[in-house]
N, C-alpha and C positions, 0 to 999 in steps of 0.2 A: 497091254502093260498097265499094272496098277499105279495109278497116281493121284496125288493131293491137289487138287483144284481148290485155288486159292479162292475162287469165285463164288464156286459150289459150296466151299466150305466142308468138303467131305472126300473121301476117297473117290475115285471112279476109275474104271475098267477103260481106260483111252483108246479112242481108234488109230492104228497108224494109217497117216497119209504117203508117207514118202520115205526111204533110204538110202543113203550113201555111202560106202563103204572106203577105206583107203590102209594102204599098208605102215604098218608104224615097224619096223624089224629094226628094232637096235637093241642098246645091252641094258634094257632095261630089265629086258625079259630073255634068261638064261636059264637054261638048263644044268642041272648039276655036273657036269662035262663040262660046262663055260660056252656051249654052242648055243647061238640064239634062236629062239624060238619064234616060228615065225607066228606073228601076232599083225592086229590089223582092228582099226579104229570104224567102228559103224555109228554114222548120227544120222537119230532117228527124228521126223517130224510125225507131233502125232497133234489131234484134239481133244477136249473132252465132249462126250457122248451129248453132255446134257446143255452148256452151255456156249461151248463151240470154243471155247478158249483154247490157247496153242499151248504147244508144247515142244519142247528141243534137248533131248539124251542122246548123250553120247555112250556106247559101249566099248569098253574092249574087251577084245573076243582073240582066243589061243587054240590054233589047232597045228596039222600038218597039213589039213585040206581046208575049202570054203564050205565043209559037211560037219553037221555032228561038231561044230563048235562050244569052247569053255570059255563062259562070260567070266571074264579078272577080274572087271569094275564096270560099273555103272554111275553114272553124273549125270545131274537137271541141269541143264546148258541154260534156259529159259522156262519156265520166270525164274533169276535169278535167288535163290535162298533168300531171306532175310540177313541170314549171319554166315558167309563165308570161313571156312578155315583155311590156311596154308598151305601148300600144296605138299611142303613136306611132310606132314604128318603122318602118322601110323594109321594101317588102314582100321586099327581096334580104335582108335580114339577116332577116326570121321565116323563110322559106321554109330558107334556108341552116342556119338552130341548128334548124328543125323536123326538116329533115334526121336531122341527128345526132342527134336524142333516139331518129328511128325507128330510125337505123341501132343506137345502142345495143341497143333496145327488143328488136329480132331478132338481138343477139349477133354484129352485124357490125362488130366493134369498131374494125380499121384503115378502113374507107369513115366511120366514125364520124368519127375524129379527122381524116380529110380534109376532110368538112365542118363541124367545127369552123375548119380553116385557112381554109376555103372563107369563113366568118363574119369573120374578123379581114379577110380580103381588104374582106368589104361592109363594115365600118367604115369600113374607111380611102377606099373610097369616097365614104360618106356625107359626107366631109369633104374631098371634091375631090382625095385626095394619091391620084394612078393614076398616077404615073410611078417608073421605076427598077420593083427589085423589090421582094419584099414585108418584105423587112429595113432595104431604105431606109425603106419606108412607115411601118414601126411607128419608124424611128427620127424620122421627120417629125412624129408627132401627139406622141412625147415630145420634141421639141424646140417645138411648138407649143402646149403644156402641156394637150392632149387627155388624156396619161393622164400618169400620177406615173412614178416610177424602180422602184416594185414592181410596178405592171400593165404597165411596160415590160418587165421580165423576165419575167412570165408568159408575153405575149403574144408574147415572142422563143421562149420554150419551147414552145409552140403551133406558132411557125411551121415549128424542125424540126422537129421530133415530126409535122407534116404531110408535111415533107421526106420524111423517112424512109420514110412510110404510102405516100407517092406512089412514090417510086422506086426504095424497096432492099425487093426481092422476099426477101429476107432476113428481116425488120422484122416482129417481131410484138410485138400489142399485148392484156395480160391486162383482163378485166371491170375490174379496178383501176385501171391505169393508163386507159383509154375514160372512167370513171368521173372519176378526178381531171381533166382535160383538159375535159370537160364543167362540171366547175365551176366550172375557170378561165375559160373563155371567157364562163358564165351574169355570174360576177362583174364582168369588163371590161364587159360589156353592161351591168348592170345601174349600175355607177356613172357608165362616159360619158353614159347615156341617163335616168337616173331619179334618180342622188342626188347626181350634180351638178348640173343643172338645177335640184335640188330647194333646193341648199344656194344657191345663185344667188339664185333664187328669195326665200327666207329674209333674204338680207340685204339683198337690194332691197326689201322688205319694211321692214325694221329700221330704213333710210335713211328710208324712207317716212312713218314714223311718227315721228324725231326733228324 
């Protein structure tokens, strides 16, 4: 299994050590019939080749037998990410900022900030706005009041700043600038999907009890 050795500072080809396998069958995982699919949780321990450092992924895996298994998803259990996302999230919006952390991670810092742009893209699907382009889009969720007038400006500086990464062969981008852009986009994430929901939450809440 390939992986980011935080250590190494580079990708490496991990040895596995050990497997555990366990059944997860609920209705997470259904079939277009509504019958569940039997599915089932593998955590794997592995190292790296060169520095001995651990490692802890979790798979899940869908089949009808323990043969010729379909990986659903894959998670770093340990070392924990730098920047966590919520577990509700869309698997296009993790997959997309997982992206970017790796491309940081290996000091690929403009494919970095492209998928970051690549992430503001899945928001704005997650909220059905796929039409126009992507300036229209962020201009749709702040007229929708998806985000405020300050993650409105980040997420427009995100959008060029992907501009740029994508097509002015020109266009470099330092460990700082990779770095600030990652934060913008964790921030956006983090209040469309966890602390407004939360503060939502909170006063439905408050209603509740008056």
């Amino acid at each position: 299994m390939r992986l980011n050795c935080a250590t190494c500072n580079a990708y490496v080809n991990a040895d596995k050590i050990v497997d555990y396998s366990k059944d997860i069958n609920d209705n997470n995982y259904l079939d277009s019939s509504g019958k569940i699919i039997p599915t089932f949780k593998k955590y794997i321990f592995l190292k790296c080749p060169e520095c001995k450092s651990p490692f802890i992924v979790s798979e899940t895996l869908e089949n009808e037998s323990w043969l010729n298994n379909v990986v659903r998803e894959t998670e770093i259990l340990y070392p924990a990410p730098n920047k966590t996302l919520d577990a509700s999230l869309s698997t296009s919006i993790k997959v997309a900022f997982d992206e970017a952390l790796r491309c940081y991670q290996s000091q690929a810092y403009t494919a970095c900030v492209i998928m970051c742009r690549k992430t503001i893209e899945g928001i704005c699907k997650e909220y059905n706005i796929e039409n126009g382009n992507l300036k229209s889009k962020i201009q749709s969720m702040k007229d929708k009041g998806i985000i405020d007038h300050q993650l409105f400006e980040w997420a427009d500086a995100l959008r060029l700043s992907g501009n740029d990464a994508a097509h002015d062969l020109d266009a470099t981008f330092t460990e700082e600038d990779a770095g600030d852009i990652i934060n913008f986009t964790y921030a956006i994430i983090e209040y469309i999907f966890v602390y407004k929901k939360r503060f939502e939450v909170f006063i439905q809440r408050k209603k509740i009890k008056k």
